[in-house]
C-alpha positions as CSV (number, residue, x, y, z in Angstrom):
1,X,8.5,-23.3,5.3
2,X,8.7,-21.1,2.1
3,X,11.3,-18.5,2.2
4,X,10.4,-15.2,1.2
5,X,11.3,-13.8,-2.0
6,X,13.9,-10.9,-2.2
7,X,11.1,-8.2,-3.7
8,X,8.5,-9.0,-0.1
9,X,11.7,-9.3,2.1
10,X,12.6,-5.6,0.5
11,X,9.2,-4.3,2.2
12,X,9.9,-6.2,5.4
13,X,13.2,-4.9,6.1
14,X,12.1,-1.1,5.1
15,X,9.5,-1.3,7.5
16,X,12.4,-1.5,10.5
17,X,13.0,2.1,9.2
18,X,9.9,3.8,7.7
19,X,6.5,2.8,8.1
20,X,5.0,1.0,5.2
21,X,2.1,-0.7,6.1
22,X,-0.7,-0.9,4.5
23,X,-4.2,0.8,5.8
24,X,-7.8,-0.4,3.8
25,X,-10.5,1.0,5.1
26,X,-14.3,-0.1,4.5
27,X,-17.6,2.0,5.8
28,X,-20.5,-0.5,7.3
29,X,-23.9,0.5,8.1
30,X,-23.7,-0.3,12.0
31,X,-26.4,-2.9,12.8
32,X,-25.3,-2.7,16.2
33,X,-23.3,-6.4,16.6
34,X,-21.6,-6.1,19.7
35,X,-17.8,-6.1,19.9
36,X,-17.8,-9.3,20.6
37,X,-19.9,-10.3,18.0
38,X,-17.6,-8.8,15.5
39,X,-14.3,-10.3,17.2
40,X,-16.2,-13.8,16.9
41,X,-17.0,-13.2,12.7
42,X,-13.0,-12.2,12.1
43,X,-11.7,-15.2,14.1
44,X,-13.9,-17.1,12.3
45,X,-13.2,-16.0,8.6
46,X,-9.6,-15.0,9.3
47,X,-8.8,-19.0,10.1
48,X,-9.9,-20.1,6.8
49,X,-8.0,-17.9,4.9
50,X,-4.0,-19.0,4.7
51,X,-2.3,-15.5,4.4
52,X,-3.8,-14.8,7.9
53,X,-2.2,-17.1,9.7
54,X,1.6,-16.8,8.5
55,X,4.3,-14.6,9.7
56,X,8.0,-13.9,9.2
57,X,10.7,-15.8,10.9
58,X,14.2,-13.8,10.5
59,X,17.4,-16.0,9.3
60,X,20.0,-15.0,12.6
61,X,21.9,-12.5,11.4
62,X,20.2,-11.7,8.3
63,X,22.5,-14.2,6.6
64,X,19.3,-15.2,4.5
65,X,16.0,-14.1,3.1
66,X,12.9,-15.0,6.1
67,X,11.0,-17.8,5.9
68,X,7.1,-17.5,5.9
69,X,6.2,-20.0,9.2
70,X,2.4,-20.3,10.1
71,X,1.7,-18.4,13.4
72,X,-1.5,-18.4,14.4
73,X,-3.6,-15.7,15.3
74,X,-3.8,-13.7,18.7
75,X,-5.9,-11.8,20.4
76,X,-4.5,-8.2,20.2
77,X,-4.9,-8.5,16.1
78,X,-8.7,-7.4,16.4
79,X,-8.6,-4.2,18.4
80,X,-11.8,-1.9,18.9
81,X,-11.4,1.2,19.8
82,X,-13.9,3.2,22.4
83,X,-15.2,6.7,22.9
84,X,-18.9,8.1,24.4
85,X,-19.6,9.4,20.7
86,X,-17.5,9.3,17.3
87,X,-18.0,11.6,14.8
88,X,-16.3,11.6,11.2
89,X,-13.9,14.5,11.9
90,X,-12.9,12.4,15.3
91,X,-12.1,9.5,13.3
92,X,-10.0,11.3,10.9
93,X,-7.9,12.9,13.5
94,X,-7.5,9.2,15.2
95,X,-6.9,7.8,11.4
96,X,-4.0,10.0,11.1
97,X,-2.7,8.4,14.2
98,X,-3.2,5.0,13.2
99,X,-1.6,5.2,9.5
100,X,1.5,6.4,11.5
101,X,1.9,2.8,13.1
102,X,3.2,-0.3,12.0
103,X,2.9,-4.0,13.0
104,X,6.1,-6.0,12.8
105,X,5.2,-9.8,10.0
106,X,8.0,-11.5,12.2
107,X,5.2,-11.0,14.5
108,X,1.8,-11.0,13.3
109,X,1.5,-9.6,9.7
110,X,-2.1,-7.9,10.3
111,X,-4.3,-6.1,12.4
112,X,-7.8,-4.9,12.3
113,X,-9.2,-1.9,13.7
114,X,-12.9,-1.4,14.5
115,X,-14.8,1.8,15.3
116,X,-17.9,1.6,15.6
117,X,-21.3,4.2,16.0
118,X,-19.7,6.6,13.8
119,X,-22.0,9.9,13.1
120,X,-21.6,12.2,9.8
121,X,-20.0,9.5,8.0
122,X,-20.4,10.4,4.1
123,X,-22.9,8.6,2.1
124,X,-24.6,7.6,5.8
125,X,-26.8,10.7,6.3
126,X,-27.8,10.0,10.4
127,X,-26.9,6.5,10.8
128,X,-24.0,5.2,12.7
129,X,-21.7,3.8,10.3
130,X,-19.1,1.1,11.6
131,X,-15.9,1.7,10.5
132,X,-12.8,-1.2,10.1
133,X,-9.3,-0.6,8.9
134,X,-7.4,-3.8,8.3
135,X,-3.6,-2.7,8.8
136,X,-1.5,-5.3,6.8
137,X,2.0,-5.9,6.4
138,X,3.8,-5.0,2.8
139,X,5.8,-8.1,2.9
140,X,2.6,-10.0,2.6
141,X,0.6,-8.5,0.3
142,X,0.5,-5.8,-2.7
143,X,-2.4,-3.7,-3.0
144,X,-4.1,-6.2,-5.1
145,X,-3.2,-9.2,-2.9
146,X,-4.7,-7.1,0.0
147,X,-7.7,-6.3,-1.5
148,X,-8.4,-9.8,-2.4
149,X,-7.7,-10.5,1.4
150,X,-10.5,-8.1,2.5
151,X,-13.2,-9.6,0.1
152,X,-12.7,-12.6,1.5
153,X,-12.6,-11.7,4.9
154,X,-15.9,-9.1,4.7
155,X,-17.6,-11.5,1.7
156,X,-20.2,-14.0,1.7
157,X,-19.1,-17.7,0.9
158,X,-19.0,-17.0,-2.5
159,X,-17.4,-14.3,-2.6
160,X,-14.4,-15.7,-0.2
161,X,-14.2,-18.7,-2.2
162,X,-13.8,-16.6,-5.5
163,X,-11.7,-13.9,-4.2
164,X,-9.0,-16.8,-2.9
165,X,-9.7,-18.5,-5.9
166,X,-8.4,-15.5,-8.0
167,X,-5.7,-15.0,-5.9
168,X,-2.6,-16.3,-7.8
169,X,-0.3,-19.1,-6.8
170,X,-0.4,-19.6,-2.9
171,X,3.0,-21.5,-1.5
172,X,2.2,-25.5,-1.0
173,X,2.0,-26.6,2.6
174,X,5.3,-26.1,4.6
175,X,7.3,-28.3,5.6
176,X,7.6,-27.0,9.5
177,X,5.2,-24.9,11.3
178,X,6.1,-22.0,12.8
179,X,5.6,-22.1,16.9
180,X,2.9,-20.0,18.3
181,X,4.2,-17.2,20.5
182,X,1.3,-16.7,21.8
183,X,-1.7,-18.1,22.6
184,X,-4.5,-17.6,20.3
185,X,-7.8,-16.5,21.0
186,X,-10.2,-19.2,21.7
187,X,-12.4,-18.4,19.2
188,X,-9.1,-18.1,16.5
189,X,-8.1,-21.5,14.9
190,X,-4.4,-21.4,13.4
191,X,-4.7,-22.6,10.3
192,X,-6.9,-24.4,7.6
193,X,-6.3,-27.9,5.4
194,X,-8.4,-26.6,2.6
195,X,-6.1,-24.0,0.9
196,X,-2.8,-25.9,1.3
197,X,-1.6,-29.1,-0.9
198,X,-2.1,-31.8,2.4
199,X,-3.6,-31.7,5.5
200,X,-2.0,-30.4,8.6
201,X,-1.3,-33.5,10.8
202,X,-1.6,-32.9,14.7
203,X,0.0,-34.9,16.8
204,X,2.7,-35.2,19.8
205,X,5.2,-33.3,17.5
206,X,2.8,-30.7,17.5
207,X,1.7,-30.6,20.9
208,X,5.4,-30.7,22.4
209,X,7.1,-28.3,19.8
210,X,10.2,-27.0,22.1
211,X,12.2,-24.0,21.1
212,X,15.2,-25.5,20.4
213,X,13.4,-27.0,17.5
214,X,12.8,-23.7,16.3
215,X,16.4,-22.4,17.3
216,X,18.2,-25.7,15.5
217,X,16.1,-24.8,12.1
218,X,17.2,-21.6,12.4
219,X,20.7,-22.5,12.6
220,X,20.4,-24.7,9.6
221,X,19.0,-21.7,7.7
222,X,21.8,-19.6,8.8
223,X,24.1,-22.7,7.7
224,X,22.8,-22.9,4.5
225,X,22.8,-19.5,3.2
226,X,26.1,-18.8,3.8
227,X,27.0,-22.2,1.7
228,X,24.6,-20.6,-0.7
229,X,26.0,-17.4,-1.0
230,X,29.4,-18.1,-3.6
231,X,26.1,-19.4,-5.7
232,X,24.3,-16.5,-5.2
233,X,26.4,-14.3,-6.1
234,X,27.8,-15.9,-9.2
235,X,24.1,-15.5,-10.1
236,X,23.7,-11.9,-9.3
237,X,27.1,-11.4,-11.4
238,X,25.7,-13.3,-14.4
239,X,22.6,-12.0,-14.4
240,X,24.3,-8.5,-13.4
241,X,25.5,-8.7,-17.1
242,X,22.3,-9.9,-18.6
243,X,20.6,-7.0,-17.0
244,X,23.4,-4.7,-18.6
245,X,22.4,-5.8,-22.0
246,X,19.1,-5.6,-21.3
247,X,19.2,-1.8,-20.4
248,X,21.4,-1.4,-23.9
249,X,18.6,-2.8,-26.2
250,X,16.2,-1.0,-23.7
251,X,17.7,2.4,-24.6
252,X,17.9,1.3,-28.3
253,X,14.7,0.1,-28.9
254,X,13.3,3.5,-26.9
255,X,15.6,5.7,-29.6
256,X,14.4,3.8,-32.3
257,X,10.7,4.2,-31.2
258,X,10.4,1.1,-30.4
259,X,8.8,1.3,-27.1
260,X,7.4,4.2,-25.1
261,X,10.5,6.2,-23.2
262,X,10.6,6.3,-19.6
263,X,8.7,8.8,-18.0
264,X,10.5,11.9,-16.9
265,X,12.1,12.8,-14.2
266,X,11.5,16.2,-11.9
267,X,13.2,18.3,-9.6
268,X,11.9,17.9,-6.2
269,X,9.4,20.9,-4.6
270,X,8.6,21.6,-1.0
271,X,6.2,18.3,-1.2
272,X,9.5,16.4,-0.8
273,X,11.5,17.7,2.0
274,X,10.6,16.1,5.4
275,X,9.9,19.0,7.9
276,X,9.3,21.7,5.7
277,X,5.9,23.2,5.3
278,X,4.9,24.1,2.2
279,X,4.2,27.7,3.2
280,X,7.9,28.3,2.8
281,X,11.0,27.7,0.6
282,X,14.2,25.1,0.9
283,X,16.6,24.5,-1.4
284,X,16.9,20.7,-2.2
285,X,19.3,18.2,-0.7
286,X,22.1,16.7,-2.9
287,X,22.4,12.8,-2.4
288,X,25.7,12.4,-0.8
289,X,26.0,8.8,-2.0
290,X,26.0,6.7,-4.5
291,X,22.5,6.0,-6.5
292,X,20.8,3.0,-5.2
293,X,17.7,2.9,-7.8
294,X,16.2,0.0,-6.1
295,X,15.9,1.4,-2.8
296,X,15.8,4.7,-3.9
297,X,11.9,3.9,-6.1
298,X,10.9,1.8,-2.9
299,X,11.6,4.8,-0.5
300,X,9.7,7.6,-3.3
301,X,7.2,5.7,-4.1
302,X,6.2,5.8,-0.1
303,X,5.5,2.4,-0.3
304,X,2.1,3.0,-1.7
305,X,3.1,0.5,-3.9
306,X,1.4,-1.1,-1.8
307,X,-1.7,-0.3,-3.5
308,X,-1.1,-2.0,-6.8
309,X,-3.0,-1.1,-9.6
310,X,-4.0,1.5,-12.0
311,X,-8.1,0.6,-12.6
312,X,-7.4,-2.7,-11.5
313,X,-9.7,-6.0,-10.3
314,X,-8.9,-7.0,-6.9
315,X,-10.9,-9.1,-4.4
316,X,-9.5,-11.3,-1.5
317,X,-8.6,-12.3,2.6
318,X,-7.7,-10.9,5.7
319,X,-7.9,-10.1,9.8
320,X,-8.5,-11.2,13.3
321,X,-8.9,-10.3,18.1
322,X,-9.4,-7.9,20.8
323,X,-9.8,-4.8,22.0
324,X,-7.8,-1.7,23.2
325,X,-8.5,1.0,25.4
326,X,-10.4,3.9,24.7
327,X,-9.5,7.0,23.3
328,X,-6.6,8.1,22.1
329,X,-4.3,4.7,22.3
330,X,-4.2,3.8,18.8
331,X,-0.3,4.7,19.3
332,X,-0.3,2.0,21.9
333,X,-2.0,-0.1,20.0
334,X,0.2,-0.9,16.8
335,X,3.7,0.2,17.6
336,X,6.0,-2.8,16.6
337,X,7.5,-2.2,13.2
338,X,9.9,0.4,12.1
339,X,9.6,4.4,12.7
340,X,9.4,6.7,9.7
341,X,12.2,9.5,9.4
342,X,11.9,12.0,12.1
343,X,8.6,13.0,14.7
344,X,6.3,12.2,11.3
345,X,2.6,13.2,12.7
346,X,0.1,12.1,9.7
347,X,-2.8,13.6,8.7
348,X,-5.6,12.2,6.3
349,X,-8.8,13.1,4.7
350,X,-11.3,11.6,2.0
351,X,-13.7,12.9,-0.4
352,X,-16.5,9.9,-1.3
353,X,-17.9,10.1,-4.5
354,X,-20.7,8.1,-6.1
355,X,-18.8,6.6,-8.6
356,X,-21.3,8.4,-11.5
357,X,-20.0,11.9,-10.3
358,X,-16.6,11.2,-11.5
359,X,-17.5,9.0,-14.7
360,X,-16.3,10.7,-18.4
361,X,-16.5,8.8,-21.6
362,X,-13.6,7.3,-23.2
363,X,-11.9,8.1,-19.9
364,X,-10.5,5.8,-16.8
365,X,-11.8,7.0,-13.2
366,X,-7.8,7.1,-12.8
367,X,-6.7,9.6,-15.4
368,X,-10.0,11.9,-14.2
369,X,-8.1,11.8,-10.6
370,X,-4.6,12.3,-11.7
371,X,-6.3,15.7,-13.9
372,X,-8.3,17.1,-11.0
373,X,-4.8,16.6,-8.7
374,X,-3.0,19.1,-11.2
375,X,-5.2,20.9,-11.1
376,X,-5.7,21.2,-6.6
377,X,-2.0,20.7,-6.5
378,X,-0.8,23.7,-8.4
379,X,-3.4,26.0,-7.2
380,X,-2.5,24.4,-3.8
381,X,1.2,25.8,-4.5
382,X,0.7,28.9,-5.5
383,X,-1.6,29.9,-2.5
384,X,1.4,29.2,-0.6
385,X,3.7,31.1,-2.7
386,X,5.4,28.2,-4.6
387,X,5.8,28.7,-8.1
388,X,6.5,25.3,-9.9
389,X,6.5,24.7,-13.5
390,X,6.1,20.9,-13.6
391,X,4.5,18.3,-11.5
392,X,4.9,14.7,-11.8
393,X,3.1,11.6,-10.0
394,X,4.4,8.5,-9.4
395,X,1.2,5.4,-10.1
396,X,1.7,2.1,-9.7
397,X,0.7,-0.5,-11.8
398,X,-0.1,-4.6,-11.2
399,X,2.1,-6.5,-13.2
400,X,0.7,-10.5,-13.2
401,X,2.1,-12.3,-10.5
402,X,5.7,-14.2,-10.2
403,X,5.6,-17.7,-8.3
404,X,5.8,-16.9,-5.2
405,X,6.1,-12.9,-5.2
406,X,3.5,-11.2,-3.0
407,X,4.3,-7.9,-4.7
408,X,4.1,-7.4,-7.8
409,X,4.1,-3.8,-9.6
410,X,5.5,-1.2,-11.0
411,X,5.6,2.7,-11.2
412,X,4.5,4.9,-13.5
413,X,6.1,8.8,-13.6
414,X,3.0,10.5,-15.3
415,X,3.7,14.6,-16.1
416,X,0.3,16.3,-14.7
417,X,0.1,19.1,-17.6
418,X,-0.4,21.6,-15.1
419,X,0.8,24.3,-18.1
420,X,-1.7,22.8,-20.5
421,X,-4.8,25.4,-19.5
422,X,-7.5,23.3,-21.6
423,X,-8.5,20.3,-19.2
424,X,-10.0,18.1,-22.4
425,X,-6.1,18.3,-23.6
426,X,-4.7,18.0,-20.4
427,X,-6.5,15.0,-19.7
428,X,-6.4,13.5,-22.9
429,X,-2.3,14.1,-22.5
430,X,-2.6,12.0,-18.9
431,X,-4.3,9.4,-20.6
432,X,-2.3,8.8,-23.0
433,X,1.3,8.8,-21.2
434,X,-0.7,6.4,-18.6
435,X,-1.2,4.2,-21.4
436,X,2.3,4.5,-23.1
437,X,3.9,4.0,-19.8
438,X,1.8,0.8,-19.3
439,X,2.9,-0.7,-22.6
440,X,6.9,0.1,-21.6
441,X,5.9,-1.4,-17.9
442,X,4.7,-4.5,-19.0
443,X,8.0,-4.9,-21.3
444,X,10.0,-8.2,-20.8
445,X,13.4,-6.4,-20.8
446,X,12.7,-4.6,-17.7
447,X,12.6,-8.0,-15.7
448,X,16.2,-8.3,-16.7
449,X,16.8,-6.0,-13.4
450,X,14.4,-8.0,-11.0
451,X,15.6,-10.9,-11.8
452,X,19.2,-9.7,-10.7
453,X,17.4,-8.5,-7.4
454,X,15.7,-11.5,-6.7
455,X,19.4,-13.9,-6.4
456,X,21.3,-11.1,-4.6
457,X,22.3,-12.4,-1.5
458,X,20.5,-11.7,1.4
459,X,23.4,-9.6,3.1
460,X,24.1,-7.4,0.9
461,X,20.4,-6.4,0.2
462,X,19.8,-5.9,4.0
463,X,23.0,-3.7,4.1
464,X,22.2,-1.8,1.1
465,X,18.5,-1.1,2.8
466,X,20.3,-0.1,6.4
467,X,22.7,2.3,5.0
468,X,20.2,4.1,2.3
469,X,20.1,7.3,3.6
470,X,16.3,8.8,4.4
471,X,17.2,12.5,5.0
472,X,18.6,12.9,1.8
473,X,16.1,14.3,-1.5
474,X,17.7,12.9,-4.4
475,X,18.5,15.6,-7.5
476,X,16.0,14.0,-9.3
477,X,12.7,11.9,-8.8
478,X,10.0,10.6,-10.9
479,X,7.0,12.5,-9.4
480,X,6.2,15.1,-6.5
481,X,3.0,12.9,-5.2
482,X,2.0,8.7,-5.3
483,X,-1.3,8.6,-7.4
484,X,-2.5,4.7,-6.4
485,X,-5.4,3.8,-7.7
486,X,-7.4,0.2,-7.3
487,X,-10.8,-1.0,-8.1
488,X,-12.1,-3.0,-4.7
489,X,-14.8,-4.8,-6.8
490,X,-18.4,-4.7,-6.3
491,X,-20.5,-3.7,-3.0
492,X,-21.5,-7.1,-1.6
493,X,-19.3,-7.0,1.3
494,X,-21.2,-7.3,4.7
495,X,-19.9,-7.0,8.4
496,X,-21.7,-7.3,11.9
497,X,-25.2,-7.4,10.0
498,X,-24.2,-4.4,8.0
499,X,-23.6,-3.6,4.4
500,X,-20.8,-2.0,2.9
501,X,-21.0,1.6,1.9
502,X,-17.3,2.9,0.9
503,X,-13.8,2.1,0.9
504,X,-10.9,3.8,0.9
505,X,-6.6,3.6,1.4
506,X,-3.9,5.9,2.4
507,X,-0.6,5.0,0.4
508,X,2.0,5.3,3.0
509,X,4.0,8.6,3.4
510,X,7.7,7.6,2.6
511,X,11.3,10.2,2.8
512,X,10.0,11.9,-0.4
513,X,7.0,11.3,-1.0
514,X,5.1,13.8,1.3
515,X,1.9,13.7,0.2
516,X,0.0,10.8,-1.4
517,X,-3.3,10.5,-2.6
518,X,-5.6,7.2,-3.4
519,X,-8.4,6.2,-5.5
520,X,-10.1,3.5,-4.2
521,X,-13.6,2.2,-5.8
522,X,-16.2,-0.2,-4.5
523,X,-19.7,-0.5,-6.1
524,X,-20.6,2.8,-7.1
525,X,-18.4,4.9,-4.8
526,X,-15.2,6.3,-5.8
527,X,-13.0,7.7,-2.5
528,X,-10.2,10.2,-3.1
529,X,-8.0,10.0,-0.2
530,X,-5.1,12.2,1.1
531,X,-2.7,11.7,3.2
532,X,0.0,13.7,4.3
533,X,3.0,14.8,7.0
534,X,1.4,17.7,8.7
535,X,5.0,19.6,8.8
536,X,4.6,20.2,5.0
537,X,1.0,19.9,4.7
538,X,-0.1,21.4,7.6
539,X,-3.6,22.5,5.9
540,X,-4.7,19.1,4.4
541,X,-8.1,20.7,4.6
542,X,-7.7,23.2,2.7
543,X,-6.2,21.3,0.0
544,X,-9.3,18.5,0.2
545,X,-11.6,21.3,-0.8
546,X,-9.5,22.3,-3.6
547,X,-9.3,18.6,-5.1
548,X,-13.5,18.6,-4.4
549,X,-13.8,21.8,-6.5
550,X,-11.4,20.5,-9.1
551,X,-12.7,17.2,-9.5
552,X,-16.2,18.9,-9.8
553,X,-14.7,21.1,-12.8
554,X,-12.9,18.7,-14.4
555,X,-15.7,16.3,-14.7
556,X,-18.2,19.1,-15.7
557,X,-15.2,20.3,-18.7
558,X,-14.8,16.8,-19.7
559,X,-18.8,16.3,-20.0
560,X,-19.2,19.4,-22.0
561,X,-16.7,18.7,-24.2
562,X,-15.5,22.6,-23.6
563,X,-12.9,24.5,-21.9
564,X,-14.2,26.3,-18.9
565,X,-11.7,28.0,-16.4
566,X,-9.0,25.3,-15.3
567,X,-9.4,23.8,-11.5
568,X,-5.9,26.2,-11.0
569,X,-7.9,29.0,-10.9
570,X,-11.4,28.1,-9.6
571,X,-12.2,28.8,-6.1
572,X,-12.2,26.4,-3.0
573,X,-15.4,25.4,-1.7
């Protein structure tokens, strides 16, 4: 058994209270494999890839951090779902039921979802496209980790074995495996000898694994954290004070121009209070507790941290079994996991580029998205009568990967310029805080705080997460929207006979972060996604068109080297 590090047992813990999952979709040309056919292909790949087949097992009383057992795979983690015709307006409506679900990784720490026959689907023309959603736990991967999963679960040999080979460090066999709870699907195996240091061995033990084993391990666990814990937090208390000097020479070497400052912070708009629609005013909530930064990002951020990545690489595993009932059960079908703040019903929406349509020299796919969103969002605004003088989004960032950390980013707050009028500046502005704030990042003094986090003892982390308060806005927050962009890789993905087309993601919804967009590229498509809580963004599509009609100006601006009317004041289409 490995035990999970503080950063993944974070996401796993803040999934018992707001959903955090995380939702990559990819667009097939449907070659008409039956359903079987297709449940046959993910049992197959999913066994040979290791971060399928593990799962959580809870330390009693939360006394410690989990342990990652292997599991298995069972038969409700590939579920198809059925109607007489789907079209792509259908699937939306159903994809914003999905997104508002969550599976639980003490459980099973994926699921995939299959629709297939879809008419209208963008770049399809008539064909029925096959669409697949691989719903995947945050404690187990990053956006990046994720994406790697997928490539190796939709790739060709090849491309498996070089998505798992780029993969990071994977944890060396462990020493116990975890029972199975249920049993797998025949055509499921639970696990694989080629990715870990030795060989499973089968044998009696195996065969006759009672739950008392299980129980007694878990006891020792609970046992040995708590003779842990003096040592534990003697560490969080030296490092507590290494992390205190850190922030000093931070702060100095920031006056002194040393390194790129922080990015700023904003007061929060009618995009950040739960149950308020954007067509009228609220005044902000005060935080009625003490600051809890950690937390705090985590909960902003909408846990679209999970989609690591500003134009990053990514390629890797994922998914496996069986099929629910037709219609509208996707609630039924994924409803483990933790509930986000209130009634939450989700909406979500994509515009699919070809990835030419949005390319500008000397200029990232990323920093075009994060101009044509100031541009949507504060036309978006002031149609509904909200004047705002700033906007801010928050983008996460890959950091390289720590031992055994699944997740491993950070966040950028990037100022969207929406009072710059000339788009050229404006973007040129984006660019370069992207790229300051990705230099400050990536600085070694900022570990000083995660490497307090990671020795805190495992009570006190799950009581800080309990007691964090999600209907509170806090005063301040580093943006009013999650930006996440990540670059899938290329388009030689293939599923049930058919290739790839698009993919897209839909960075989780969190208790600030209202609406959140994603930039997900494959190939030579580029998808802008939306996705947002229908009590403050009740008119999602009216805000879609306004992001197509920006993202068509600000390209065209950007092209021309001029300064044509800003995306602010330009009609929808």
């Amino acid at each position: 058994m490995v035990t999970a590090t503080a950063s993944d047992t974070t996401m796993y813990w803040l999934s018992r209270r707001i959903r955090n999952d995380q939702f990559l979709l990819y667009c097939f040309r449907d070659a008409g494999a039956s359903g079987a056919e297709l449940r046959a292909t993910i049992a197959r790949r999913s066994a040979s890839i290791p971060d399928l087949g593990l799962r959580l097992r809870p330390v009693p009383g939360e006394l410690g951090y989990p342990r990652w057992v292997r599991g298995g795979t069972t038969s409700d983690q590939f579920v198809e779902y059925e109607r007489p015709q789907w079209d792509w307006v259908t699937l939306c409506a159903d994809l914003g039921e999905l997104v508002g679900t969550g599976v639980d990784a003490a459980v099973c720490a994926w699921r995939l979802h299959v629709f297939r026959g879809v008419l209208g689907v963008p770049e399809c023309g008539s064909d029925p496209a096959l669409i697949v959603v691989l719903q995947i736990s945050h404690a187990l991967a990053d956006g990046r980790r994720a994406a790697r999963i997928a490539r190796a679960l939709f790739g060709t040999d090849s491309v498996q074995s070089a998505a798992m080979m780029g993969g990071g460090r994977l944890p060396t066999r462990p020493r116990g495996r975890g029972r199975l709870l249920i049993a797998p699907d025949p055509h499921c195996r639970t696990g694989t000898h080629r990715f870990w240091s030795h060989p499973p061995r089968k044998g009696v033990r195996d065969a006759y694994r009672f739950p008392s084993t299980d129980r007694a391990r878990d006891l020792v666990a609970a046992a040995l954290a708590v003779f842990a814990m003096p040592i534990r937090i003697g560490q969080t208390l030296v490092r507590g004070v290494s992390a205190y000097r850190a922030r000093r020479k931070l702060a100095e070497l920031t006056a002194s121009g040393g390194i790129p400052a922080a990015g700023p912070e904003y007061p929060p708009c009618v995009l950040n209070r739960p149950g308020r629609s954007a067509r009228g005013d609220a005044p902000a909530t005060s935080v009625g507790e003490r600051d809890r930064p950690a937390v705090r990002d985590s909960l902003e951020a909408g846990h679209s941290i999970a989609e690591t990545g500003v134009e990053s690489e990514s390629g890797s595993p994922a998914e496996c079994s069986e099929s629910a009932p037709a219609g509208g059960s996707i609630a039924a079908a994924s409803t483990e996991g933790g509930s986000a703040p209130g009634d939450t019903r989700h909406l979500v929406r994509m515009i699919v580029f070809r990835a030419s349509e949005l390319r500008v020299p000397d200029m990232t796919v990323t920093v075009v998205a994060l101009t044509a969103i100031s541009g949507a969002l504060s036309h978006y605004l002031e149609r509904r009568g909200q004047s705002v003088r700033r906007l801010g989004a928050h983008v996460p960032i890959a950091l390289p990967p720590k031992s055994l950390e699944r997740n491993s980013y950070r966040s950028l707050g990037i100022d969207l310029c929406i009072t710059e009028p000339d788009i050229g500046v404006r973007a040129a502005r984006i660019a370069e805080q992207v790229r300051l704030r990705r230099i400050r990042a990536a600085h070694p003094l900022l570990d000083a705080q995660d490497r307090v986090v990671a020795v805190v003892p495992a009570p006190l982390r799950f009581r800080e997460i309990a007691r964090y308060r999600l209907d509170t806005v806090p005063e301040s927050i580093a943006g009013h929207t999650v930006v996440s962009s990540v670059r899938r890789g290329g388009a030689d993905l293939s599923f049930g006979g058919g290739a790839v087309v698009f993919t897209a993601g839909f960075p989780a919804i969190g208790s600030v972060m209202r609406l959140t967009h994603g930039v997900h590229g494959l190939g030579e498509t580029v998808t802008l996604s939306m996705h947002a809580d229908a009590a403050t963004i009740p008119d999602l599509d009216d805000y879609a068109e306004l992001l197509r009609a920006a993202a068509s100006e600000v390209v065209a601006a950007l092209r021309n080297n001029a300064s044509p009317v800003p995306p602010s004041a330009a009609p929808a289409r």
